[in-house]
C-alpha positions, 0 to 999 in steps of 0.5 A, a space after each residue: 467247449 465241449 462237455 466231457 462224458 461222466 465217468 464211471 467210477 467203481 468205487 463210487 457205485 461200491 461206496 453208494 451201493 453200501 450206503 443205500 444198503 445200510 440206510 435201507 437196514 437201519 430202516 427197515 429194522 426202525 419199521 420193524 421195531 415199531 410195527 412188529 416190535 420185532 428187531 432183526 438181529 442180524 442188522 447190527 453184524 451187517 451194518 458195522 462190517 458194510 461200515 468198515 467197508 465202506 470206510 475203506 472204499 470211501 478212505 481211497 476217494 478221499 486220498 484220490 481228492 487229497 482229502 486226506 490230514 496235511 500239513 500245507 503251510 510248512 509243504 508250501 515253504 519248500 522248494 520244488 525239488 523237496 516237494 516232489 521227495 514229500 510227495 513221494 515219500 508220504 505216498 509210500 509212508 501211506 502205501 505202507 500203513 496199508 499194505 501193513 493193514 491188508 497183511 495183518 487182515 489176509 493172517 486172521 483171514 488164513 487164521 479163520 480159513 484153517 484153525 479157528 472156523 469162527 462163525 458171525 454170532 446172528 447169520 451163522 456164516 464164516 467171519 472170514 467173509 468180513 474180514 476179505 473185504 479188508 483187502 479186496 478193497 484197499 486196492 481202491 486205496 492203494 488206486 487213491 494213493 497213486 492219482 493223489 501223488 501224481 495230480 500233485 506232481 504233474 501240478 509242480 511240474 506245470 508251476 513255473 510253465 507259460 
């Protein structure tokens, strides 16, 4: 049998790239604490938005892995048939809650972009950089969605074949 080659996974390396970011802040400022009794102020403001970021990109692999909340007791008593309409039907309920997310994130992006001109409280740069990461990186969501529905169609339509 032959091995196939790891793939190379954006999302993966985006999720992995923001850990390593974060865990090297948060401990850089625990060193500066001690060692210079210095805190950095900015490493709150990049933590938390590198948080939200992270919980997108890493929301999307979790659809992709169906790991996402489910009811499989009450989905296993349906038949085929219905299975494939739920399947569907909660991949557009899930497609929905995100388009409406990424829509309520592109006006306060607009918002920041043309009226208000806020800055972030420790770096000084514009909050709407913080905030286009929101739907710049729903599309690994919107990606997870769609592998998660079709696996599991492709796994109703191979149930019952020799």
């Amino acid at each position: 049998m032959m091995q196939s080659k790891p793939q190379f996974r954006i999302d993966h390396w985006i999720a992995a790239v923001l850990l390593a970011c974060m865990a090297t802040i948060a401990f850089l400022n625990v060193v500066s604490r001690h060692l210079f009794h210095f805190s950095f102020a900015s490493t709150e403001e990049i933590t938390i938005n590198m948080f939200v970021w992270l919980t997108v990109v890493g929301s999307g692999i979790a659809f992709e892995r169906g790991a996402h909340l489910g009811m499989m007791t009450l989905f296993n008593l349906f038949p085929k048939t219905f299975k494939k309409v739920v399947i569907a039907f909660t991949g557009i309920l899930m497609s929905g809650l995100f388009v409406v997310v990424n829509w309520f994130m592109i006006q306060a992006i607009y918002d920041e972009v043309t009226r208000f001109h806020a800055m972030s409280g420790a770096l000084g740069i514009p909050i709407w950089i913080y905030y286009a990461g929101v739907p710049a990186l729903s599309v690994f969501v919107f990606r997870g969605i769609y592998r998660d529905a079709m696996a599991k169609l492709a796994v109703l339509d191979q149930e019952g074949r020799p």
